[in-house]
C-alpha positions in Angstrom: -8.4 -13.7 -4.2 -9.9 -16.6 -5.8 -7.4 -19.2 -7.6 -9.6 -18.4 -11.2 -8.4 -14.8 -10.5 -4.6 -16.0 -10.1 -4.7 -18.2 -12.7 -6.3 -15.8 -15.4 -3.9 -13.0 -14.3 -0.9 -15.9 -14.7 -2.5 -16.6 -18.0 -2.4 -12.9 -19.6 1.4 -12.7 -18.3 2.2 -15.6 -19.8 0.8 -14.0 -23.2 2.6 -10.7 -22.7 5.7 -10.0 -23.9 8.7 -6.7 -23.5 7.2 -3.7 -21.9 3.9 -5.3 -21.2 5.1 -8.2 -19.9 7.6 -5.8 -17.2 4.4 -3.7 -16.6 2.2 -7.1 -14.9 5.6 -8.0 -13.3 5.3 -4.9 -11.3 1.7 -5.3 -10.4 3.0 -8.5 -8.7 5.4 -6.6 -6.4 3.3 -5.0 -4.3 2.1 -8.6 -3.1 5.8 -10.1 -2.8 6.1 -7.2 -0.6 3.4 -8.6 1.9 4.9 -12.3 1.3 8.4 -10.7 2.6 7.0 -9.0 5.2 5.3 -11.9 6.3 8.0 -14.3 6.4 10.3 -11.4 8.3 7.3 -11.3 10.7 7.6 -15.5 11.3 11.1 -15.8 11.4 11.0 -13.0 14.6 8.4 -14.9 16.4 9.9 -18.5 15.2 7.0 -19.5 13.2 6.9 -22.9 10.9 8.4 -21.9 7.4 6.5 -24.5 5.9 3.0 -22.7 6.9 4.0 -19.3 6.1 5.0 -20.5 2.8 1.2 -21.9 2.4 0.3 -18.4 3.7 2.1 -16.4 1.3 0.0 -14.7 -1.9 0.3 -16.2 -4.7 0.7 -13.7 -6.9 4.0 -12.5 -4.6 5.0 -16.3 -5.3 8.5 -16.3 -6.7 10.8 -19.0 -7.7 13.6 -18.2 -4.8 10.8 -17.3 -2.1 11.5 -21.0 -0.9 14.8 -20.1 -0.5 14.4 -17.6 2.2 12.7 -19.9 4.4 15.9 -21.6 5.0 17.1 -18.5 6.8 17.4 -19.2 10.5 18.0 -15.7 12.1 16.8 -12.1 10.3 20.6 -10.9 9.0 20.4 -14.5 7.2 17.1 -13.6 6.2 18.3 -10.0 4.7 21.0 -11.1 3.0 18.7 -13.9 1.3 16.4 -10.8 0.3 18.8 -9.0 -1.2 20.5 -11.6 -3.6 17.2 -14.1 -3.9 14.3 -11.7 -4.8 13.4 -9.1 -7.4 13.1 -6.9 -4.6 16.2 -6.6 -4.1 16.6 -2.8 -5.5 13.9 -1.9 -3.1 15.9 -2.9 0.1 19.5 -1.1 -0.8 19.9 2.3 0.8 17.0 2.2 2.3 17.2 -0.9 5.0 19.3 -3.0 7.0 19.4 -6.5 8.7 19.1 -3.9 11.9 15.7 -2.4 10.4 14.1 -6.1 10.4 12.8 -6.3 13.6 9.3 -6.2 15.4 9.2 -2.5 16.4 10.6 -1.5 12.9 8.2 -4.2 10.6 5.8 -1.9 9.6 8.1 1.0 8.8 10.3 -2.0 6.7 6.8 -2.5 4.9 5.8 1.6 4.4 9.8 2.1 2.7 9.4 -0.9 0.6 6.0 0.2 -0.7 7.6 3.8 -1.4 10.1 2.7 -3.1 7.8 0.6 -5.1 5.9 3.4 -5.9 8.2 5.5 -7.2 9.8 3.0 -9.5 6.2 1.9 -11.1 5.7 5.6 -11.3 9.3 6.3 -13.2 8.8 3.2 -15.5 5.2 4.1 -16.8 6.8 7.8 -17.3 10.4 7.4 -18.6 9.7 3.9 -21.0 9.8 4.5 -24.4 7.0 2.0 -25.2 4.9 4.4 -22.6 5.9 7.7 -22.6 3.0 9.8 -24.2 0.7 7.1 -24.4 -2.8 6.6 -22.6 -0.7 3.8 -20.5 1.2 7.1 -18.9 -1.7 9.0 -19.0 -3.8 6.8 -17.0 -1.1 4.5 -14.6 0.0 8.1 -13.7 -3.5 9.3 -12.2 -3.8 6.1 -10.4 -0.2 6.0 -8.7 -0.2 9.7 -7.9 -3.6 8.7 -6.2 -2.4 5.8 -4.1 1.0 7.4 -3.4 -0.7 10.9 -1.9 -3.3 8.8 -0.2 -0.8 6.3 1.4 1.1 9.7 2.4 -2.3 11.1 4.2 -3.1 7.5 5.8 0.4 7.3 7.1 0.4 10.7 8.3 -3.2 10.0 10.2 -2.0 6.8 11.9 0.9 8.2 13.3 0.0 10.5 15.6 -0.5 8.9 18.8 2.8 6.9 18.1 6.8 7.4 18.5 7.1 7.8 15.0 8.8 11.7 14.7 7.9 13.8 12.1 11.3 13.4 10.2 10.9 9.8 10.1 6.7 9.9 8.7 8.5 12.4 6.1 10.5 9.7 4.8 8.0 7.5 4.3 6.1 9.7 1.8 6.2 8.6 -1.9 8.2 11.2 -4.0 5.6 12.0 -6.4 2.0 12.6 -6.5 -0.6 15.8 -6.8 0.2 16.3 -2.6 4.1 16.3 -3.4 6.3 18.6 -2.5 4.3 21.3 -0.8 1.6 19.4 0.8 3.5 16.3 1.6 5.9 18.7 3.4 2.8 20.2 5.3 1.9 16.4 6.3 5.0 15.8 7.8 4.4 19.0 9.8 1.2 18.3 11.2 0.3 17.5 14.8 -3.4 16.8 14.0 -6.4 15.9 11.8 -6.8 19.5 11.4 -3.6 19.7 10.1 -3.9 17.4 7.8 -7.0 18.1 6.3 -5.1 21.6 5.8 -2.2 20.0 4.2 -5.0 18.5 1.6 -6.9 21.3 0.9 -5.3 22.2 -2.0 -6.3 19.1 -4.1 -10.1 19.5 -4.4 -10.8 16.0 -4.3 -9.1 15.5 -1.0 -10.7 18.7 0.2 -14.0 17.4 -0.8 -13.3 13.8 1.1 -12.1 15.9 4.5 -15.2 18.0 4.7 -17.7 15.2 3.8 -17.0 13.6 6.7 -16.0 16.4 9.2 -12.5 16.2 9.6 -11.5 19.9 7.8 -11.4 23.1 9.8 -14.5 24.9 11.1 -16.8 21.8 9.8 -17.7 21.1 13.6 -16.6 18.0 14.3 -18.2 14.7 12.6 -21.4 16.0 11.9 -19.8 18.2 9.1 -21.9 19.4 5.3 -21.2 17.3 2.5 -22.1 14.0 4.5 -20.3 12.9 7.6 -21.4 9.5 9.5 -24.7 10.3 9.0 -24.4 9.2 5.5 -22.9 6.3 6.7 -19.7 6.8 4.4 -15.8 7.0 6.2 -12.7 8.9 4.9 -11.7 5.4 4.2 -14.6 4.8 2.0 -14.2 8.3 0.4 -10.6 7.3 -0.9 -11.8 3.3 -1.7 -14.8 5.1 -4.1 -12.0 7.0 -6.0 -10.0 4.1 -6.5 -12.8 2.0 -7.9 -13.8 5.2 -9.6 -10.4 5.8 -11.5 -10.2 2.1 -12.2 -13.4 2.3 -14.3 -12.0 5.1 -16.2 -9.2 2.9 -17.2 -11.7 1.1 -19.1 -12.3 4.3 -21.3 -8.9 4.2 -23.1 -7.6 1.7 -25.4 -4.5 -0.6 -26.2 -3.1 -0.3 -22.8 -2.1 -3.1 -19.9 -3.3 -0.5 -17.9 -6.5 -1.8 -18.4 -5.0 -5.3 -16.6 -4.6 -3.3 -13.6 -7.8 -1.9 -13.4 -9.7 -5.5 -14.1 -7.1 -6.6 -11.1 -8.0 -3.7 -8.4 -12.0 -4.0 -9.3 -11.9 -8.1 -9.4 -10.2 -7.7 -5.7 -13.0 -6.3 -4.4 -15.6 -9.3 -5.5 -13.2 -12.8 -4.7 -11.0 -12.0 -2.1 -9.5 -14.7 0.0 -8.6 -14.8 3.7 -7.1 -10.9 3.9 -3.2 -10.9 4.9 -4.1 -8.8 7.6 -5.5 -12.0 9.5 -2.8 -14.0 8.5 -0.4 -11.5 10.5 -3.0 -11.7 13.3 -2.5 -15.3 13.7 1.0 -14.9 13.7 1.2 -12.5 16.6 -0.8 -10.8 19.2 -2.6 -8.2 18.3 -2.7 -4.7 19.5 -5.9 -3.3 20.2 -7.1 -0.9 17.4 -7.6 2.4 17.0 -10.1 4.2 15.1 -9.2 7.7 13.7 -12.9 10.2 13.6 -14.7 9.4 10.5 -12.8 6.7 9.3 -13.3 2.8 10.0 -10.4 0.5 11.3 -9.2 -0.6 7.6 -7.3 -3.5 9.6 -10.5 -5.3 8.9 -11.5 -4.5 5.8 -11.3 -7.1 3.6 -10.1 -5.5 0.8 -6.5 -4.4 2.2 -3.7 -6.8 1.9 -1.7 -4.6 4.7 -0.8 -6.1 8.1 -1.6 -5.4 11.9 1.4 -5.7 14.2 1.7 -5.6 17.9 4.4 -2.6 16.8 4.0 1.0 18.5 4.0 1.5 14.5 1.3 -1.4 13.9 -1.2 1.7 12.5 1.0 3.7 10.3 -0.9 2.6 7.4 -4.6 2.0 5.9 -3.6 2.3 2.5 -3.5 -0.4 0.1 -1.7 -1.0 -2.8 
């Protein structure tokens, strides 16, 4: 992301005030959610504070993120987190110093995320300044969207893994067209079949499975609707609905909403080195795995998520 981006983003928070001003403070959480797991990632492998500060986003940029720096092992490091940053809410219950480790780092990033998720989703819903607006109206399309695709993404890039079925479960967001029925059948599934099963009750997820041959009886990648042939991925399917729902945004009127739609299409045009690299610099990588019909989103350039050398380095191609 280019620094004219930050800066004009920076700009229209400074301008905003009450609800509006909360709703761009959450759009920045999603990136102090990277900066975290960034710094937890080079304080396990001993890394130079002072060059993953530089390497942090800064839109995740937040006064005490200096502070955590000074940690020297992860429990100092936890307890930082959960009296320093605005994450804070995100951490309790869910994780502990114990959780913070290598194996565990993408799992840490997947439950942060959820719970992120969920609470943008119940503050666009429950406000008062919101609540029957085209703010809710829209915002909850668009989180419903990237909470039931991060739950399919998730649910794909496990298998292969030691993540069990009980643990992916926990990972899904709470909410979304997918939730409860067919996230329940996600955590059940043992295979892309399975999955694209688990989807077909949404048509548009339907639609994106047999495009590219991943639903049942399409035979294999060379399925109707447009498969590889076409040149188009599952990944692309659900990157064309995002950019597709963001343009909609632009249809209603007198809501920040549109703020997050200028912020997801602008992302796609000035993007900076992508975190993902950073991580890769910070460790050694794993080689990759590509699931049938859909690209390695590790190196898209669009996603801001992170490649591990975890068992669990590939639980998810969703970004946020």
């Amino acid at each position: 992301m280019t620094d004219k981006l930050v800066a004009e983003f920076k700009y229209l928070f400074a301008q905003a005030t009450g609800s509006s001003a909360k709703f761009l403070e959450y759009m920045t959480y999603g990136y102090m959610i990277d900066n975290i797991a960034l710094l937890i990632t080079g304080t396990l492998h001993e890394r130079d504070t002072r060059e993953l500060l530089e390497r942090c986003h800064p839109l995740g940029w937040f006064e005490t993120l200096p502070v955590l720096c000074v940690a020297t092992n992860i429990e100092e490091l936890y307890n930082s987190v959960l009296i320093e940053t605005p994450l804070a809410a995100y951490f309790k219950g869910s994780l502990s110093h114990q959780d913070l480790d290598e194996l565990n780092i993408e799992i840490v990033r997947n439950t942060l995320y959820k719970n992120y998720l969920e609470d943008f989703y119940n503050f666009i819903n429950t406000h008062p300044d919101f609540s029957g607006t085209p703010t809710q109206d829209v915002m909850a399309e668009v989180l419903q969207f990237e909470a039931d695709r991060r739950s399919i993404n998730i649910t794909l890039n496990s298998f292969g893994t030691e993540l069990t079925k009980l643990e992916r479960r926990k990972l899904y967001p709470e909410f979304g067209k997918l939730y409860p029925e067919g996230s329940l059948m996600l955590s059940r599934a043992e295979d892309v079949e399975g999955v694209a099963l688990a989807v077909s009750a949404v048509a548009d997820y339907k639609a994106f499975f047999d495009a590219v041959g991943l639903s049942q009886g399409s035979g294999g990648l060379g399925g109707m609707g447009g498969g590889p042939a076409d040149g188009k991925s599952l990944e692309d399917m659900f990157y064309q609905k995002e950019m597709d729902l963001s343009k909609l945004v632009f249809t209603r009127q007198f809501t920040p909403a549109v703020v997050y739609a200028w912020m997801k299409l602008k992302e796609q045009v000035s993007l900076s080195e992508p975190i993902s690299l950073i991580f890769k610099k910070l460790i050694s990588p794993r080689k990759s795995e590509t699931l049938p019909g859909s690209r390695n989103a590790l190196l898209r350039t669009r996603r801001r998520e992170s490649e591990t050398s975890s068992p669990f380095s590939k639980l998810d191609l969703g970004p946020l």
